[in-house]
N, C-alpha and C positions, 0 to 999 in steps of 0.2 A: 396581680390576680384580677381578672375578667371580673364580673358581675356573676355571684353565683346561681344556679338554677334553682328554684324553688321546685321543689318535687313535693312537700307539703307543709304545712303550718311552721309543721316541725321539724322539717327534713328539709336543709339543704345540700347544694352538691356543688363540688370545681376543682378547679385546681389548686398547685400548690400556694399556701398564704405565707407572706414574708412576716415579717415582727411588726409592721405597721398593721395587716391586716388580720391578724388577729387578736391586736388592741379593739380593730373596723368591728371585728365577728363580737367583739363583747359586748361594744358600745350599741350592737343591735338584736343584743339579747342572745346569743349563742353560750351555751353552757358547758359543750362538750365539742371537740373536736378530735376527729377519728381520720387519722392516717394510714392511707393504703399502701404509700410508697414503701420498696425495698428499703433497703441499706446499700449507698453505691451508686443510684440510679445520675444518671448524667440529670445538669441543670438542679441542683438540690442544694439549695440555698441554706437552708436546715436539712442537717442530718435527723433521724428518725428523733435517737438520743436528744439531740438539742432542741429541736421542736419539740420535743415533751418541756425541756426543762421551763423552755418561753409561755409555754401554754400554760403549764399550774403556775409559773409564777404570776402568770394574767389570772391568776386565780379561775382558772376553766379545767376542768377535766379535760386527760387525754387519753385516745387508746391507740394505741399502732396495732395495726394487725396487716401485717406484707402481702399483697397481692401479686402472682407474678400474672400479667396480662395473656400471656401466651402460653399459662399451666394455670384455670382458672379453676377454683376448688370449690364444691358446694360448701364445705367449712367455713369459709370468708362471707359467705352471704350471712350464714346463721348467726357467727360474732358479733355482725354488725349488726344486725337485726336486734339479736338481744340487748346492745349495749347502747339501740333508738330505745328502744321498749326499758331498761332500768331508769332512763336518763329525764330526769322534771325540768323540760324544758328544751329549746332547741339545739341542733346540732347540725353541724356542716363535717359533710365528711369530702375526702380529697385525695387526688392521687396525681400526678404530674401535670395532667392536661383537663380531664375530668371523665374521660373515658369509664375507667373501671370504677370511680366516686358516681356517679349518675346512675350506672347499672346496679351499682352495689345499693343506693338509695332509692331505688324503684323498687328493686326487691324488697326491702324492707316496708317501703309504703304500702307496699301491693301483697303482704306475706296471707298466703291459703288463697291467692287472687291466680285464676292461670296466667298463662304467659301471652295468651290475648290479650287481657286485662290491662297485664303492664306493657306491654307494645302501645294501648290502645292511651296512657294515660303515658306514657312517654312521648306521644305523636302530641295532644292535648297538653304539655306545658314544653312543648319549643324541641325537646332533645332526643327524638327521634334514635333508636337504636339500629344502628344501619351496620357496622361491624362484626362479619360471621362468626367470629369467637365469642364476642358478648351476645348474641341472637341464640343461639348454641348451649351459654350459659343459662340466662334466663329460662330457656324451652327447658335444662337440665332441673336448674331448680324449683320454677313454679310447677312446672308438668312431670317430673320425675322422667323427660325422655333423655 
């Protein structure tokens, strides 16, 4: 796993983490780790199942909630949202590459911000939303177009 994006205090974003790195995410304070990947998805080292089980036995909260990248649903955003906003403390959310993790954790950082806003604050920490299906999502969810 890459070096993950910091999207805020609390909010980070990447790719998929093996069993070493999410021993890394504890030991720097992450308390919940939210799973965007399918069930099935090529390269998945953990399956959804088993990556939960790794997680609470690291004593961290987990939530999977599947994202299919190419059928993005404003529902995914709001799950995740809610489950930054229950959560005392940080979170790394993640999805194969960090694609759909990034967007899905900008909207959260950014939730009642328009989609200016998180364009403008995705440009400002490195991760830049260039992908017209996630450009599309954001504009669906921050602006309701």
């Amino acid at each position: 796993m890459k070096e993950p994006t910091k999207v805020s205090a609390k909010i980070s974003a990447g790719g998929q983490p093996s069993e070493e790195d999410i021993a890394a995410l504890k030991a720097a304070g992450v308390r919940k780790i939210i799973n965007l990947r399918r069930p099935g998805e090529q390269n998945q080292p953990l399956d959804p199942d088993a990556e939960g089980a790794v997680v609470r036995a690291a004593g961290l909260e987990y939530l999977h909630v599947p994202v299919d990248p190419k059928n993005l649903d404003p529902s995914s955003a709001a799950a995740v949202t809610k489950a930054i906003e229950e959560t005392d403390g940080a979170v790394y959310v993640h999805c194969a590459a960090g694609g759909r993790a990034v967007t899905h954790a900008l909207l959260a950082d950014g939730k009642g911000k328009s989609a200016d806003a998180v364009f403008k604050k995705a440009e400002e920490i490195g991760a830049p939303v260039t992908d017209e299906g996630f450009k599309a999502f954001v504009n669906k969810v921050a602006d309701g177009k």
